[in-house]
C-alpha positions as CSV (number, residue, x, y, z in Angstrom):
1,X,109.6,77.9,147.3
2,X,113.0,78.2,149.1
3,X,112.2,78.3,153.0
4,X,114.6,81.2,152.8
5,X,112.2,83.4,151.2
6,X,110.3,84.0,154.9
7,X,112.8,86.1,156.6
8,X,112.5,88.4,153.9
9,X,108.5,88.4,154.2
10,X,106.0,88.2,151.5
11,X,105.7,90.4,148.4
12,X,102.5,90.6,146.0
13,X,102.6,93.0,143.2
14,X,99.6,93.6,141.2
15,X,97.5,90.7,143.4
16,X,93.9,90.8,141.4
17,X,90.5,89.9,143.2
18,X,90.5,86.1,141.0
19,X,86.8,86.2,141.0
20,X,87.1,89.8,138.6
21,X,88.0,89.9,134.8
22,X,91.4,92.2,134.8
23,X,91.2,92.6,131.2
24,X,87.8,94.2,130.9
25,X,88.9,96.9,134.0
26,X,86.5,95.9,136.6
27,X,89.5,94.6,139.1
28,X,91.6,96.9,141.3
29,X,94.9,95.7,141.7
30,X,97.2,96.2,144.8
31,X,100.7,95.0,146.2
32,X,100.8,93.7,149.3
33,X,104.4,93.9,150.7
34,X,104.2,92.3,154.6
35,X,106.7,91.9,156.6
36,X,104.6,91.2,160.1
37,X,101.2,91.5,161.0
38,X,98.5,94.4,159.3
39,X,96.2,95.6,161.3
40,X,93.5,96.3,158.4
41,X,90.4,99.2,158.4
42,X,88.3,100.7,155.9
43,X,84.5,101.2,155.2
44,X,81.6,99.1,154.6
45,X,82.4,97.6,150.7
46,X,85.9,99.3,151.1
47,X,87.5,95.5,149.9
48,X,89.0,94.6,153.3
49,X,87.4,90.9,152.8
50,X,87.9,90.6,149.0
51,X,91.5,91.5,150.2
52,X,91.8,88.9,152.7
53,X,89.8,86.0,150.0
54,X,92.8,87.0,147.1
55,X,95.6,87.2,150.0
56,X,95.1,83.9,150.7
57,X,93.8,82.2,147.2
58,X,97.2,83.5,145.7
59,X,99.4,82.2,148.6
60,X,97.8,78.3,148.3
61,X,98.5,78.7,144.3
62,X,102.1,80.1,145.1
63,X,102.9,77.4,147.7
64,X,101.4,74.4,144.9
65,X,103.6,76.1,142.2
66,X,100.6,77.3,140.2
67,X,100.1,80.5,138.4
68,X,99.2,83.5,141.1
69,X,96.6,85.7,140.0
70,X,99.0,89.3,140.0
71,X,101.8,90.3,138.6
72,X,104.9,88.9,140.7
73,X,104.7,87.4,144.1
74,X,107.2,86.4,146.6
75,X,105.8,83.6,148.6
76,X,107.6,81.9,151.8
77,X,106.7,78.3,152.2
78,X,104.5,78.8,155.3
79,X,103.4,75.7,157.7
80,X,100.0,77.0,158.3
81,X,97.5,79.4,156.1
82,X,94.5,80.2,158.4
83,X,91.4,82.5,156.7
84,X,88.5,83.4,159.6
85,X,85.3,84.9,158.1
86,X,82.4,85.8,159.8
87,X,81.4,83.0,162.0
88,X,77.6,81.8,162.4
89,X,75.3,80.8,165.7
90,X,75.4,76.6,165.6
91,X,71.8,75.7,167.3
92,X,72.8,71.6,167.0
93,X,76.1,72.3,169.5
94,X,74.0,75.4,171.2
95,X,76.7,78.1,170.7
96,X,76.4,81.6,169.6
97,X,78.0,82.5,166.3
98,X,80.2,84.8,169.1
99,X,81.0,81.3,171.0
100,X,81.8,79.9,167.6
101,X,84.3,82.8,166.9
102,X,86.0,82.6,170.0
103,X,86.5,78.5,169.6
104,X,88.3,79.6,165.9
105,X,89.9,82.2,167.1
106,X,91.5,79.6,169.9
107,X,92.1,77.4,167.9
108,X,93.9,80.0,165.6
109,X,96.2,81.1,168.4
110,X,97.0,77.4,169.5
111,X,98.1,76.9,166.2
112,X,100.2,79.5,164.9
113,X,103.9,79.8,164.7
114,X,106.5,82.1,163.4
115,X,105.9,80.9,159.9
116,X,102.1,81.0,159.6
117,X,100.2,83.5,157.8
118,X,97.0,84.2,159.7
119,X,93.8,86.2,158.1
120,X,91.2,87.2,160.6
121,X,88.5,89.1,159.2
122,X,86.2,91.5,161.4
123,X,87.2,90.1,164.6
124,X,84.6,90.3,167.4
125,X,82.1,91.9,165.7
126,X,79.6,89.8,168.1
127,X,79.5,91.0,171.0
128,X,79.6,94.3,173.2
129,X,81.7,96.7,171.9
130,X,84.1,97.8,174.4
131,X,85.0,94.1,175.7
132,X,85.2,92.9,172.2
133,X,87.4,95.5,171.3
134,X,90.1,94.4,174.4
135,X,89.4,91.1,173.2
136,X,90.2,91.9,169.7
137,X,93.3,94.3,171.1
138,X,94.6,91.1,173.0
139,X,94.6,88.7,170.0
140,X,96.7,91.3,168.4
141,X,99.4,91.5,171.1
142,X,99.3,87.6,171.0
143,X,100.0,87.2,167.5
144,X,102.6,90.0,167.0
145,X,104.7,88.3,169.7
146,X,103.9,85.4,167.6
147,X,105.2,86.6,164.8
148,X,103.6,85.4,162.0
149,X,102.5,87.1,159.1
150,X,98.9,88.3,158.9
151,X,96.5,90.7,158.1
152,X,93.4,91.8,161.2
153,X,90.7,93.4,159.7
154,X,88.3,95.4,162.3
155,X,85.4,98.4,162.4
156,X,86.0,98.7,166.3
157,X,88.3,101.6,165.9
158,X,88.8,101.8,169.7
159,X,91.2,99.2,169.5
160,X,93.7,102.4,168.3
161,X,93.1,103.8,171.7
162,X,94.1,100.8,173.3
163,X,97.6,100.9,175.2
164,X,98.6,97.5,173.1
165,X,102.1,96.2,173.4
166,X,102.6,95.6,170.0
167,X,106.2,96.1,168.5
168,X,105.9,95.2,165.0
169,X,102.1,95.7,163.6
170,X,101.5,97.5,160.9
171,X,98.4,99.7,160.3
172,X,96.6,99.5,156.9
173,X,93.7,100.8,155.5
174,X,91.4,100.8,152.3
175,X,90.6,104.2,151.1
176,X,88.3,106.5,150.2
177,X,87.8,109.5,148.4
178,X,85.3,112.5,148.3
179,X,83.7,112.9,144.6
180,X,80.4,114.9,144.3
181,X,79.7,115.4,148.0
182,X,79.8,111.7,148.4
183,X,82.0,109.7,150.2
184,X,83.6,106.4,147.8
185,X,85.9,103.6,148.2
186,X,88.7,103.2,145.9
187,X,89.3,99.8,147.4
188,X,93.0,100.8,147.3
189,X,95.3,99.1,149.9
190,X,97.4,102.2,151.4
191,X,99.2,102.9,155.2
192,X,97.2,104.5,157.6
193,X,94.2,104.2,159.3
194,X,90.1,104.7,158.0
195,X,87.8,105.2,160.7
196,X,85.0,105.5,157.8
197,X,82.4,103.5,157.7
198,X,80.4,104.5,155.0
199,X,77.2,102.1,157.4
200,X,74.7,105.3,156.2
201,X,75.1,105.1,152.7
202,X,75.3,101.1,152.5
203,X,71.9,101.3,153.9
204,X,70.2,103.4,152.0
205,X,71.4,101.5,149.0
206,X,70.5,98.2,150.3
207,X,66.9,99.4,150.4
208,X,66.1,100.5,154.0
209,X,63.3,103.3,154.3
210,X,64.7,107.1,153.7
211,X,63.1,107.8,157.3
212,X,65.0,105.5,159.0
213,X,68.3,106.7,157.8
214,X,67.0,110.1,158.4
215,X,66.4,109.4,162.0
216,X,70.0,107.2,162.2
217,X,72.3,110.5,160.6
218,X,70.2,112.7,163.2
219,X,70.7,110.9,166.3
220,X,74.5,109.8,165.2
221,X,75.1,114.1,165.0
222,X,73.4,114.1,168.3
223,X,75.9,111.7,169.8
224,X,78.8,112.0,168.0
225,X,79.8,115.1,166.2
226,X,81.1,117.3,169.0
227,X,82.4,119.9,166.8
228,X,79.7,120.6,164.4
229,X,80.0,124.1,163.3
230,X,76.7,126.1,163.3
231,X,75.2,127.2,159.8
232,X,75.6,130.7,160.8
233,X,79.3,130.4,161.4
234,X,80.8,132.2,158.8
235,X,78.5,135.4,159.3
236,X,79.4,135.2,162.9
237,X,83.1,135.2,161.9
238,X,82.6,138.0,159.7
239,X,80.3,140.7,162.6
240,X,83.2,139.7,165.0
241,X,85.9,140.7,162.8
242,X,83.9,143.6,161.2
243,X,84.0,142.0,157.6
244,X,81.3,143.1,155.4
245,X,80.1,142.6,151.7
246,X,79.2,146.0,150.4
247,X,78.5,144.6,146.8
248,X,75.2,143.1,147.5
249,X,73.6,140.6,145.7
250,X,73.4,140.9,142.1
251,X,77.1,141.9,142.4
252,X,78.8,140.6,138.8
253,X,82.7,141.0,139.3
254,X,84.1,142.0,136.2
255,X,86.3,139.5,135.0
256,X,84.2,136.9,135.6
257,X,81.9,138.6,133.1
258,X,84.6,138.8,130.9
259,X,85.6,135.1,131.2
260,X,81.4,134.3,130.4
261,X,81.8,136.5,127.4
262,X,84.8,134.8,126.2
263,X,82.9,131.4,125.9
264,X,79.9,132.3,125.1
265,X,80.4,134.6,122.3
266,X,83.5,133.0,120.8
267,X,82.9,132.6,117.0
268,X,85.6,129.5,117.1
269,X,84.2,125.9,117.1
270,X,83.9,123.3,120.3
271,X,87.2,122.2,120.6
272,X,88.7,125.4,120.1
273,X,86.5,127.1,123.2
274,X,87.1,124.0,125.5
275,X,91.0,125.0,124.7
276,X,90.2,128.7,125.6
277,X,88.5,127.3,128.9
278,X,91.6,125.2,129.8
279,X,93.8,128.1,129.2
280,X,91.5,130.4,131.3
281,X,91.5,127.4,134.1
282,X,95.2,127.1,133.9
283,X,95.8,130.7,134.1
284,X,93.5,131.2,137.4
285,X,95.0,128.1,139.3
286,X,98.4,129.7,139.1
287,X,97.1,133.2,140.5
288,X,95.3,131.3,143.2
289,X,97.5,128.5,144.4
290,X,100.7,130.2,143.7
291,X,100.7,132.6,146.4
292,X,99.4,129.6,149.0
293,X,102.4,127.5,148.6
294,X,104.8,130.0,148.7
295,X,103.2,131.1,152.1
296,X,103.5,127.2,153.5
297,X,107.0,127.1,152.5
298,X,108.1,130.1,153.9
299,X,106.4,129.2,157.2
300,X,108.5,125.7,156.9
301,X,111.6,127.7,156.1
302,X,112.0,125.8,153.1
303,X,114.4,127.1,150.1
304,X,112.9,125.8,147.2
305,X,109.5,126.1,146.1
306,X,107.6,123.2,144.3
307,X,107.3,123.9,140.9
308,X,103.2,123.8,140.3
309,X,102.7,122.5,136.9
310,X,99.6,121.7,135.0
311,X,98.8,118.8,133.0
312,X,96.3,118.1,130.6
313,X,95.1,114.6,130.0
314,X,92.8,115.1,127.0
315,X,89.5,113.0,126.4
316,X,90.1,109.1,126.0
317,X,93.8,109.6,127.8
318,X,94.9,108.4,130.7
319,X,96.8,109.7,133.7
320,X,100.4,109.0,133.4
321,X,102.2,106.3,135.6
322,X,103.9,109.5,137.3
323,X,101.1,110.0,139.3
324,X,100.7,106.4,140.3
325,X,100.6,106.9,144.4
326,X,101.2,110.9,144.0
327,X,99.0,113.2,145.7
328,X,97.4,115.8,143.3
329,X,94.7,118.4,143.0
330,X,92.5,118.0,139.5
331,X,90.0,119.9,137.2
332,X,87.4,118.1,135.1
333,X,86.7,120.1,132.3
334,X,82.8,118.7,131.4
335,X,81.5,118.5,128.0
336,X,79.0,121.8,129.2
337,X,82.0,123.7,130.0
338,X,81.2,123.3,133.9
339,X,84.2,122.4,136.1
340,X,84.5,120.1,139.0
341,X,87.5,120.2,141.6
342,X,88.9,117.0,143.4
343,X,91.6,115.9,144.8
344,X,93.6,112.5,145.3
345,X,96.4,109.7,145.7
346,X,94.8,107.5,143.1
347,X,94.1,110.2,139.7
348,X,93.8,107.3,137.5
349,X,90.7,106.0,139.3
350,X,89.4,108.9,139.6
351,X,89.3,109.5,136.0
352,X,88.0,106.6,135.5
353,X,85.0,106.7,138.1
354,X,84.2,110.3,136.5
355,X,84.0,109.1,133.1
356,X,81.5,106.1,134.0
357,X,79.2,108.8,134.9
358,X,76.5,110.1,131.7
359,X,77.8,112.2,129.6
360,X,81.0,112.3,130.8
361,X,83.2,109.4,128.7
362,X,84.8,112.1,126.5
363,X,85.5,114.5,129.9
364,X,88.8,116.1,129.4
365,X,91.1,116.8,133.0
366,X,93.7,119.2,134.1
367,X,96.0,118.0,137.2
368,X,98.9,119.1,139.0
369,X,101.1,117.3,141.5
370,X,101.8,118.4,145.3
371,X,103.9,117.3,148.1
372,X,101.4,115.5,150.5
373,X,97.7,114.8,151.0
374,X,96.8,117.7,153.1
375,X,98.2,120.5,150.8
376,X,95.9,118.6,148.2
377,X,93.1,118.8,150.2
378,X,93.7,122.9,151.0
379,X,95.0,123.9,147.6
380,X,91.1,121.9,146.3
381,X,89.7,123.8,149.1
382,X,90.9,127.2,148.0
383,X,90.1,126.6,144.3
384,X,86.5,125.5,145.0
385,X,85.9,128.6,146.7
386,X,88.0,131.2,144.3
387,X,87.7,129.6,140.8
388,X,83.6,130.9,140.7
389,X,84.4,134.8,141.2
390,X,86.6,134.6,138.4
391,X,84.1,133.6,136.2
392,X,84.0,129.5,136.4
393,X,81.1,127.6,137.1
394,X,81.4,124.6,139.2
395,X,79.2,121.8,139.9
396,X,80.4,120.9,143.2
397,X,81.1,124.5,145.0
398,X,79.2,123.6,148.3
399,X,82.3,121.0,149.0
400,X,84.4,124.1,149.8
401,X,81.6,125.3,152.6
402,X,82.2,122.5,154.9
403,X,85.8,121.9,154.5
404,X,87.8,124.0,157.3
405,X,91.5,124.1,158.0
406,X,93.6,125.7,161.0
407,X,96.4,127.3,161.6
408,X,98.5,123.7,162.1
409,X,101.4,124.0,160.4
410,X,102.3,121.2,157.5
411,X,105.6,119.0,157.4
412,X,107.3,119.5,154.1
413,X,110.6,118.1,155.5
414,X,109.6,114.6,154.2
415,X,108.1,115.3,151.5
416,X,109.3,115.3,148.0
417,X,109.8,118.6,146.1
418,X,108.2,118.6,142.6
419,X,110.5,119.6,139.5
């Protein structure tokens, strides 16, 4: 390729995991667009390896002239393509695999120039945490005043609270989303940073004893988690403002007996009382997330209102591409008329992850778009915990219980109004 190419950086569109069969669905594609060096995170099996492995894969087959396995690539003709993995102990020369990670990673630095592209995966992962981290922090500084092309993949999340003097890094991550209770990769390439690590879950489905784990989650909440809220939170909240629920327990509020009745009485056939369920849905999301938004916009001073529009994608459909890399708050509508609540930038995998699930391959969805991740998350919030009292039963109401948001207000300014 034209040596020209490089000051416009690298470009991958589509670029396709070449060890996964992209026809049959099982490969996530992404587009890598660099233009200095990424500083990568993500969890345990989020893909920042398998991102590194087809990074560099595509760029040998590019540079040869061979076919790239994505859809479009701009390759510069780089003098040097290094890929670090994880380094091992070498008893014959009687190093450490640490020693034997610090003699790549020398020779890495010795090496590199303005045109190389330089793929470090889980840097310093050997030794002690805080030294490896300024180690790792170092290598970073190095290489951006380099200025090659590159992507650092790393778990030691101190390195963000390291005073680095790096002008042109880039921070990317590999995302996650919250389905069921349960923390997933998407294995999605977007900007940011993930400081999830998912290590709990790996291990219990790697095999190690329940007990251990046990022990693990209960001395990490010992150490860690600062601002767990206490179970009796909410009732505190409620004796200190002097709220109190006069309607006791077998309280039934009326229109959600009238929404029950609805369903289960209706004379009309299946598909005709999923439609009266979707209507139902659609009419109780506007009465609930209506009145949210326009409060956040008139905090924000903002003119014009989004317009919030739902969109049904019916069973065996897919999202369409107008949601590709759009935040948006969903509904599944389950074959046994029970509703699950999410919310995401990726709706198209989440559809699909839904629908791999029992049962669920015929699961119809209703979605609307919104400006920005965290008015997803609070609009999902607010719906998980007002959509049963009007009659809706969901399976996944206890995510609204441990989901809190303040009083911080949220930037609209950059974020594009829906029509």
């Amino acid at each position: 390729m034209d040596p020209s190419v490089r000051d416009s950086g690298m470009k991958i569109t589509g670029l396709s995991p070449y060890w996964f069969d992209v026809v049959q669905g099982s490969a996530v594609l992404n587009t890598v667009e660099m233009q200095s060096l990424f500083l990568l995170t993500g969890p345990n099996g989020g893909g920042k390896s398998s991102l590194l492995r087809s990074l560099c894969a595509a760029t040998l087959l590019g540079i040869c002239g061979f076919m790239v396995p994505a859809e479009s690539a701009v390759i510069p003709h780089f003098d040097s393509i290094t890929l670090h993995m994880k380094s091992y102990d070498s008893p014959a020369d009687g190093k450490s695999s640490f020693q034997i990670e610090m003699s790549e990673l020398r020779s890495i630095i010795t090496g590199a120039t303005s045109r190389s592209l330089v793929l470090i995966d889980e840097i310093c992962r050997g030794t002690e945490t805080a030294k490896g981290t300024c180690i790792a922090g170092s290598v970073v500084e190095t290489l951006d005043e380099i200025g090659c092309l590159g992507i650092i993949s790393t778990h030691l999340h101190g390195i963000f609270d390291l005073p680095l003097n790096a002008k042109n890094v880039v921070y990317k991550a590999m995302s996650t989303d919250c389905m069921e209770g349960q923390t997933i990769p998407t294995w999605k390439l977007i900007d940011g940073v993930c400081k999830e690590s998912l290590a709990f879950e790996t291990a219990k489905r790697e095999g190690v004893p329940e007990t251990i784990i046990q022990r693990a989650e209960e001395l990490y909440h010992s150490a860690y988690s600062k601002d767990a809220i206490p179970r009796n939170f909410e009732s505190n909240i409620k004796h200190a403002t002097g709220e109190t629920d006069v309607r006791g327990p077998d309280y039934v509020d009326a229109q959600q007996t009238d929404v029950r009745q609805r369903l289960v009485h209706s004379k009309t056939n299946p598909r005709n009382q999923m439609e009266i369920l979707r209507k139902e849905i659609e009419s109780a999301i506007l009465a609930i997330c209506k009145p949210k938004l326009m409060k956040l916009y008139k905090e924000e001073n903002s003119l014009e209102l989004p317009l919030l529009k739902c969109v049904v994608i019916a069973a065996r459909e897919q999202p369409p591409p107008s949601t590709i890399g759009s935040s948006s708050v969903y509904l599944m509508l389950r074959p046994d008329r029970k509703v699950y609540v999410g919310q995401t930038d990726d709706l198209e995998g989440r559809v699909r992850a839904h629908r791999m699930k029992e049962g669920m391959q015929n699961a119809a969805f209703l979605y609307f778009l919104v400006p920005g991740k965290s008015i997803a998350c609070e609009l999902e919030t607010l719906l998980i915990n007002q959509l049963p009292s009007k009659g809706f039963q969901l399976t996944n109401m206890a995510d609204g219980k441990h989901r809190h948001f303040g009083s911080s207000a949220h930037s609209l300014e950059s974020m594009a109004m829906l029509r």
